[in-house]
BALOBA-1460 file (C-alpha; in Angstrom, 3 decimals):
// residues 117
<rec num="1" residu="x" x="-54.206" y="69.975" z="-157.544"/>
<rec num="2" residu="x" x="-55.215" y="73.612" z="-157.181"/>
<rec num="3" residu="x" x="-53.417" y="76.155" z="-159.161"/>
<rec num="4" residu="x" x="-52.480" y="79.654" z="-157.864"/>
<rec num="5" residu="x" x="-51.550" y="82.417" z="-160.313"/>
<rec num="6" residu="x" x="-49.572" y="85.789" z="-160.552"/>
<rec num="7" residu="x" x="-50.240" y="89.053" z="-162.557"/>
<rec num="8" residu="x" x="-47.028" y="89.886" z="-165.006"/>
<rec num="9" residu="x" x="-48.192" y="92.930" z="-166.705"/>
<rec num="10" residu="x" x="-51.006" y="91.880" z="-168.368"/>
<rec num="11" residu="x" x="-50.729" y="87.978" z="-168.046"/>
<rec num="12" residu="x" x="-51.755" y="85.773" z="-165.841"/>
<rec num="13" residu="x" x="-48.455" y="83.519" z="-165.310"/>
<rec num="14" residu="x" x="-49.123" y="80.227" z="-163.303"/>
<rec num="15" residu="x" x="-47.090" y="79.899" z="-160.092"/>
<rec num="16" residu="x" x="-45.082" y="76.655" z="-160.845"/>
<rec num="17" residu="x" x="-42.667" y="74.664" z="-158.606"/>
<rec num="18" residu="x" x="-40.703" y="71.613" z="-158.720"/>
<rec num="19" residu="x" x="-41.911" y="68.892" z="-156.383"/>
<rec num="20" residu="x" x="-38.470" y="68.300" z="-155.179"/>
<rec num="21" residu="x" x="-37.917" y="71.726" z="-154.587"/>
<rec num="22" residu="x" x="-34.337" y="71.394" z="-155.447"/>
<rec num="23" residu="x" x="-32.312" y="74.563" z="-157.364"/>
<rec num="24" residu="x" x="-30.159" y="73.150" z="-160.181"/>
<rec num="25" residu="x" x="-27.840" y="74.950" z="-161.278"/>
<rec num="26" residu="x" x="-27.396" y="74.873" z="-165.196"/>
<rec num="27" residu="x" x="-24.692" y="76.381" z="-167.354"/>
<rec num="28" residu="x" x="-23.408" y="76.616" z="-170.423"/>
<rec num="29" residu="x" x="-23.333" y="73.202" z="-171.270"/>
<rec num="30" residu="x" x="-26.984" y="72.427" z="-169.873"/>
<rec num="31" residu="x" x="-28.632" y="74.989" z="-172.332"/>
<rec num="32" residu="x" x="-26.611" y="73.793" z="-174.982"/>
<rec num="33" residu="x" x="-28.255" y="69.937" z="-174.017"/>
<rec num="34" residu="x" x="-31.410" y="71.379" z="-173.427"/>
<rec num="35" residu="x" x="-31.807" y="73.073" z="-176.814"/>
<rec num="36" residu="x" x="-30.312" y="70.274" z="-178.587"/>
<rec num="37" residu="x" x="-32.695" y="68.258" z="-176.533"/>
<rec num="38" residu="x" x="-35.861" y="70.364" z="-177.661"/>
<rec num="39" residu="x" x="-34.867" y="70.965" z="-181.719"/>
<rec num="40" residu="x" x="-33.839" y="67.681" z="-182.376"/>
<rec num="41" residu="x" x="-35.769" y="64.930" z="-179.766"/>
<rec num="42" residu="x" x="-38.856" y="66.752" z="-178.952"/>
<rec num="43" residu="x" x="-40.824" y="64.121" z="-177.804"/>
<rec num="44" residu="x" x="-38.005" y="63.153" z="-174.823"/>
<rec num="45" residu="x" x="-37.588" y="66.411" z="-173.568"/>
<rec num="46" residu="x" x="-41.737" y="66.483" z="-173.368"/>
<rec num="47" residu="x" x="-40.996" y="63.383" z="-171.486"/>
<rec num="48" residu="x" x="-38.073" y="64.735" z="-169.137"/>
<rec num="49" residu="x" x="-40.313" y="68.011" z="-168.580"/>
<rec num="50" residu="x" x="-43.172" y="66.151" z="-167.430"/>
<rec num="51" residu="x" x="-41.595" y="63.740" z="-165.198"/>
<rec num="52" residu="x" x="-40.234" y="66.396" z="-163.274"/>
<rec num="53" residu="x" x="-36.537" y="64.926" z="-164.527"/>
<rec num="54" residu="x" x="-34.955" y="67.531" z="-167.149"/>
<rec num="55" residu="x" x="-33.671" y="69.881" z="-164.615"/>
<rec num="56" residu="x" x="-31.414" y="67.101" z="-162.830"/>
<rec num="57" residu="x" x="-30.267" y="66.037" z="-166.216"/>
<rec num="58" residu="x" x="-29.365" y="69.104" z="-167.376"/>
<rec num="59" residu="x" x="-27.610" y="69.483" z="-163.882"/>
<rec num="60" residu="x" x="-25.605" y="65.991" z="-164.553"/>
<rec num="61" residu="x" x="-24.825" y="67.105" z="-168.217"/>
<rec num="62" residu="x" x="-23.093" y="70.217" z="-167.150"/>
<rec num="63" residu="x" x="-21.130" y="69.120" z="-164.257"/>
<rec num="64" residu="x" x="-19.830" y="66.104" z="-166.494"/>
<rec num="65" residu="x" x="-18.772" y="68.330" z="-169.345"/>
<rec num="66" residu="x" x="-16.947" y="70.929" z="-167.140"/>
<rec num="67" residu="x" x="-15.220" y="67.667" z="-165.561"/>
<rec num="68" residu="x" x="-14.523" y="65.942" z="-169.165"/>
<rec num="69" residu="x" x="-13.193" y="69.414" z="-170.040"/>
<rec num="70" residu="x" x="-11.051" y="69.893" z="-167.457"/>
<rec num="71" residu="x" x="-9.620" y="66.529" z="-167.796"/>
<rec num="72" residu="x" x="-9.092" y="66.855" z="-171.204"/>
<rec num="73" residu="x" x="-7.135" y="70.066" z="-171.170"/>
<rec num="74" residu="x" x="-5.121" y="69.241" z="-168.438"/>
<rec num="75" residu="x" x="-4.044" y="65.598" z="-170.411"/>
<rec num="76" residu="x" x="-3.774" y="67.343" z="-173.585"/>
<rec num="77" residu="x" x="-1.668" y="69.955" z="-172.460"/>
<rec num="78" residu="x" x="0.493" y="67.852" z="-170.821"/>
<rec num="79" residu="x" x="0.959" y="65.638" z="-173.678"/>
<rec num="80" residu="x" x="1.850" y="68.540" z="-175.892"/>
<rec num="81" residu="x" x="4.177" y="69.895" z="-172.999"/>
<rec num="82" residu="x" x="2.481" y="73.142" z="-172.646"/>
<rec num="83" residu="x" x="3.689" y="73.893" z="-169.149"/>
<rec num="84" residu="x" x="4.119" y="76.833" z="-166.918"/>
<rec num="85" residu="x" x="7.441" y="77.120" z="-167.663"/>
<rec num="86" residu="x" x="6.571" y="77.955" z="-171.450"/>
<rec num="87" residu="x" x="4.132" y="80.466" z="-169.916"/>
<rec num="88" residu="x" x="6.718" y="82.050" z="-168.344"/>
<rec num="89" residu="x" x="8.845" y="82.253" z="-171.273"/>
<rec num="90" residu="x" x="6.369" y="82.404" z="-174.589"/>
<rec num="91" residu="x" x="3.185" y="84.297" z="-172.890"/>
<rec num="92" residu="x" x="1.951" y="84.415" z="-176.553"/>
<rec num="93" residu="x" x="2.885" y="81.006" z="-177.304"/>
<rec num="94" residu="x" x="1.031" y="79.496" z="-174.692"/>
<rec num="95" residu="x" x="-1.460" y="81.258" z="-175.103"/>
<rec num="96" residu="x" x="-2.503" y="79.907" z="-178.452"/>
<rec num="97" residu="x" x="-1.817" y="76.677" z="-177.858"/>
<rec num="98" residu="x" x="-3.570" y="76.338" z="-174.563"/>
<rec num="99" residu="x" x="-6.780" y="77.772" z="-176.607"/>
<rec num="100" residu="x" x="-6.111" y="75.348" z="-179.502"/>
<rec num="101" residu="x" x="-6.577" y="73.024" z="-176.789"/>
<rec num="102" residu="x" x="-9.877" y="74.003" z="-175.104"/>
<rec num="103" residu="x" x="-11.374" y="74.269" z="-178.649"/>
<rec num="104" residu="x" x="-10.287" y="70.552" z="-179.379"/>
<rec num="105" residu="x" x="-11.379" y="69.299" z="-176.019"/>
<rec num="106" residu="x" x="-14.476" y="70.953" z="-176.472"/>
<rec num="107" residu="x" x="-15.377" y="69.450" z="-179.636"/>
<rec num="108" residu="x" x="-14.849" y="65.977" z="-178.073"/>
<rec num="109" residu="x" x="-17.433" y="67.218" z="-175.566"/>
<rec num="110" residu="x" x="-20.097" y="68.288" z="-177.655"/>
<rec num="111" residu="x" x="-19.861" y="65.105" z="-179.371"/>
<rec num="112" residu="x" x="-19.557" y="62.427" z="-176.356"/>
<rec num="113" residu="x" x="-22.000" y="64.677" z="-173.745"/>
<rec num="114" residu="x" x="-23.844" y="67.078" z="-175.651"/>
<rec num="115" residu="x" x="-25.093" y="65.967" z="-179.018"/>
<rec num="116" residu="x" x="-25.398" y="62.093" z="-177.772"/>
<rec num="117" residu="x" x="-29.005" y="60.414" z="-178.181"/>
């Protein structure tokens, strides 16, 4: 395996690529798993970097918590009966229980997707 290299400033920066060549796209959620993943279980994400396999998992770990949280809000809020037509008649109202909501729902997520073993 050769290795090619690029100038950046004064550094010499190796040119590395994925195998797969894939471009994941992480958000939020992902860097929140991927620091958790590097603070607190160093020696896994050593392992996931190596293999080539934290990308994809930080990938997966997004995409399910945006899913789980849009579940979640949507079943809370209609649970609670915060619907459009309070929107339309308590702007303020719904407002501050819709974000009552997303804090809730995320805390479930951080907990089931984020800070899991």
């Amino acid at each position: 395996m050769e290795l090619t290299y690029h100038w950046e400033g004064d550094v010499l920066i190796p040119d590395l690529k994925l195998e797969d060549g894939s471009n994941y796209q992480i958000g939020k959620y992902g860097k929140m798993r991927q620091r958790y993943l590097f603070e607190n279980h160093h020696a896994m994400y050593t392992h996931l970097v190596l293999t080539e396999k934290l990308w994809k998992h930080l990938e997966e770990v997004d995409m399910e918590c945006n899913d789980m949280m849009d579940m979640l809000t949507v079943r809370m809020a209609e649970r609670e009966g915060v619907t459009e037509h309070l929107k339309s008649v308590d702007q303020l109202g719904w407002v501050r229980k819709m974000n009552n909501i997303r804090s809730r729902a995320e805390e479930v997520v951080l907990h089931d997707l984020i800070y899991m073993d």
